[in-house]
C-alpha positions as YAML, in Angstrom:
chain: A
units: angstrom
residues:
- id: 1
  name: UNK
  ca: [19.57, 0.87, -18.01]
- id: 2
  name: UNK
  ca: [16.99, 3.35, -16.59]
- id: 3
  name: UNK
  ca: [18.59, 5.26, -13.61]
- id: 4
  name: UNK
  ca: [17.46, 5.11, -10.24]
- id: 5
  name: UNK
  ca: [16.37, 8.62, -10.01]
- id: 6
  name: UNK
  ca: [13.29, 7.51, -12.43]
- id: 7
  name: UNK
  ca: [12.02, 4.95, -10.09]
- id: 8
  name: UNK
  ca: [12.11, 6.77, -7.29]
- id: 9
  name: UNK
  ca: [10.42, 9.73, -8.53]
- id: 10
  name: UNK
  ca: [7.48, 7.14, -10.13]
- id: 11
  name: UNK
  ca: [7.29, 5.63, -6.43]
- id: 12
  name: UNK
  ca: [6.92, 8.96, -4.84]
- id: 13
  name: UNK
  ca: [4.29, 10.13, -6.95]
- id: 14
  name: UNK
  ca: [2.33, 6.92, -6.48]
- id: 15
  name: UNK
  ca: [3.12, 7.02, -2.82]
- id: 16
  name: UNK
  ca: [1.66, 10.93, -3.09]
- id: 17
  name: UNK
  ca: [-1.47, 9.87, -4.91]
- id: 18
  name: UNK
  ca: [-2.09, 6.32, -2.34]
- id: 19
  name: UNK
  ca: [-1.47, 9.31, 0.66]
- id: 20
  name: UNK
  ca: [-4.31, 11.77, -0.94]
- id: 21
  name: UNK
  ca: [-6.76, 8.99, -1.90]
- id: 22
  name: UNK
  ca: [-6.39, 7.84, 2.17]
- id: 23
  name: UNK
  ca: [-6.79, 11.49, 3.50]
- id: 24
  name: UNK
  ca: [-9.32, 12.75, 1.00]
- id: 25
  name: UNK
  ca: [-11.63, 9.44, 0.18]
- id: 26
  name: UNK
  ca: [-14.80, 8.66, 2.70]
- id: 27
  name: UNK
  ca: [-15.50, 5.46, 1.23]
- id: 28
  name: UNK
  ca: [-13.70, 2.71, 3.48]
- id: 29
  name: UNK
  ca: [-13.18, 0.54, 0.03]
- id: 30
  name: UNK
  ca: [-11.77, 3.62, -1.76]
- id: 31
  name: UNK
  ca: [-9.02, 3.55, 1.26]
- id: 32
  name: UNK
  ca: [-8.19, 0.53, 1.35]
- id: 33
  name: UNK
  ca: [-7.39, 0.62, -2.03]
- id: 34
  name: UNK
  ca: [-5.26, 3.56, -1.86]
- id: 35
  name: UNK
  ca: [-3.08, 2.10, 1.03]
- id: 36
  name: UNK
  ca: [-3.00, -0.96, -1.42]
- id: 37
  name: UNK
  ca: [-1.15, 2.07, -3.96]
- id: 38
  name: UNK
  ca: [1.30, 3.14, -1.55]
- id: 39
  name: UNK
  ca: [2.40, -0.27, -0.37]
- id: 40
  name: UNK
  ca: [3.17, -0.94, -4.45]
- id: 41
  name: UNK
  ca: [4.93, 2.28, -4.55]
- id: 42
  name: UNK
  ca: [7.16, 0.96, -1.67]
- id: 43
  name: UNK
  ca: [7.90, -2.30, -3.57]
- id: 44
  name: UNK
  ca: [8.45, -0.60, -6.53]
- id: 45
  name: UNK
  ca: [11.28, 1.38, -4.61]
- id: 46
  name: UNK
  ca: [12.76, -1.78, -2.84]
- id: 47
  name: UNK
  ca: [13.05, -3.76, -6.26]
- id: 48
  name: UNK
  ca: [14.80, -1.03, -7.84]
- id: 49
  name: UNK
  ca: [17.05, -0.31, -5.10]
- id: 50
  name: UNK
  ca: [17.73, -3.94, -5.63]
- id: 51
  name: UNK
  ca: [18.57, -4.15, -8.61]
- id: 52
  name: UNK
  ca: [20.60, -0.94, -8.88]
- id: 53
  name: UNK
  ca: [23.16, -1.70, -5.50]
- id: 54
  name: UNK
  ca: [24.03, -5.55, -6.81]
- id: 55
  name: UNK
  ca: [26.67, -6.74, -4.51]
- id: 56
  name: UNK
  ca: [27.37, -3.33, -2.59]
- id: 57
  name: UNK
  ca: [28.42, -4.08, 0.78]
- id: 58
  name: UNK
  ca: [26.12, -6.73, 1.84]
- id: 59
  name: UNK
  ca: [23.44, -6.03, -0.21]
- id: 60
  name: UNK
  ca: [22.53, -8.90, -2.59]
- id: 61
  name: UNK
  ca: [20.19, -8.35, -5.27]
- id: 62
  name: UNK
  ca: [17.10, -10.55, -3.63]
- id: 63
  name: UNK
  ca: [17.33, -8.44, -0.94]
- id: 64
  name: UNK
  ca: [14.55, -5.92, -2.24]
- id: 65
  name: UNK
  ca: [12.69, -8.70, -3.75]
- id: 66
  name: UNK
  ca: [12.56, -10.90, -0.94]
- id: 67
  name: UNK
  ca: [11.01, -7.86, 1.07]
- id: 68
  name: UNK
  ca: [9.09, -6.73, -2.04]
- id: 69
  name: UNK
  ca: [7.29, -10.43, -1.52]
- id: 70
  name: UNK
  ca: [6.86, -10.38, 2.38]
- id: 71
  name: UNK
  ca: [5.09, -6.54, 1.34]
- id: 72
  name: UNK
  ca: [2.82, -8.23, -1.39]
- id: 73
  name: UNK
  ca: [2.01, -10.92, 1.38]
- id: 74
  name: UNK
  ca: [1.38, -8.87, 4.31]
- id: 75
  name: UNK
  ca: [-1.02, -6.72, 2.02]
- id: 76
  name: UNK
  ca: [-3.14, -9.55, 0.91]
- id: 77
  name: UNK
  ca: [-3.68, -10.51, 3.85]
- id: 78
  name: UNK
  ca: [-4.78, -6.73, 4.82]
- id: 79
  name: UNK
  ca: [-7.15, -6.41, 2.05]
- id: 80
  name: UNK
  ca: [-8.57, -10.30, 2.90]
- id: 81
  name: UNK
  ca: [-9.10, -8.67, 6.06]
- id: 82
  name: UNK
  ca: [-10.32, -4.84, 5.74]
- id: 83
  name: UNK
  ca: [-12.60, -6.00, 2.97]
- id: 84
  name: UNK
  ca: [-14.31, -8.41, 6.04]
- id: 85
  name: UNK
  ca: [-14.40, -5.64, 8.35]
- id: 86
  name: UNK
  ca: [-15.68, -3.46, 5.70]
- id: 87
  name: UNK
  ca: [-19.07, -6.14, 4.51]
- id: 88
  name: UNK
  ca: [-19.98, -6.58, 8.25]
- id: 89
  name: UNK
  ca: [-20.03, -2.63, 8.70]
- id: 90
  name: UNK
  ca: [-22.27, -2.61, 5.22]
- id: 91
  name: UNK
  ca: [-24.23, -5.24, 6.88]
- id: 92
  name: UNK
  ca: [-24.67, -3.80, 10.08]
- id: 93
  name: UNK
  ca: [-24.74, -0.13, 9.25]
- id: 94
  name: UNK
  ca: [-26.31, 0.14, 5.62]
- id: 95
  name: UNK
  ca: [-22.87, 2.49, 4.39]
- id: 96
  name: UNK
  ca: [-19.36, 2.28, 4.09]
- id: 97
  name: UNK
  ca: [-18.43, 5.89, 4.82]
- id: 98
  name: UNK
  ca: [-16.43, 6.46, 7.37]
- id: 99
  name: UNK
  ca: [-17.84, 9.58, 8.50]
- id: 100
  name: UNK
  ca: [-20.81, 8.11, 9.13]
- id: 101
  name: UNK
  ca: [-19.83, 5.06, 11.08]
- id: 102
  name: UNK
  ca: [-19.80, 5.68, 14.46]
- id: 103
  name: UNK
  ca: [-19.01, 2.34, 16.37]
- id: 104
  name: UNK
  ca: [-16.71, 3.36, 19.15]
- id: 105
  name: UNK
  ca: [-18.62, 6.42, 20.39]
- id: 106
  name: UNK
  ca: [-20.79, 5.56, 23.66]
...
């Protein structure tokens, strides 16, 4: 069995690299797809927690899952939507950079 430690340090780094590709990418689609790396990372984390604390205290093992799959939900439902936001601002605005898009500035 591959300890805990392992996972965690896998789910950091792809939480670092989701949290760099947000802060450093202009491209709205490039963003969204790094937010869709650090909500993995998290489910990656929650299934191994899972499956490493079976039955301690009142921690069942489908715990992480169960939350892994309201995560995977949630985030397909993000992406459904960002990716609609993010066509209409081609549409309107010819770009998807989001230096360039100015919509709430009078």
């Amino acid at each position: 069995m591959v300890p805990l430690t392992y996972f965690q340090l896998l789910s950091a780094a792809l939480f670092a690299i989701g949290l760099y590709g947000v802060l450093a990418r202009r491209s709205a689609v490039l963003i969204v797809l790094s937010i869709e790396l650090m909500l993995n990372a998290v489910n990656i984390n929650l299934i191994a927690a899972a499956s490493h604390m079976d039955g301690v205290g009142r921690f069942s093992n489908f715990d992480g899952q169960i939350i892994a799959i309201f995560v995977i939900t949630i985030a397909a439902a993000e992406v459904g939507l960002a990716l609609a936001i993010i066509l209409r601002m081609y549409r309107n605005r010819a770009t998807v950079d989001v230096d360039e898009i100015n919509l709430m500035k009078w």
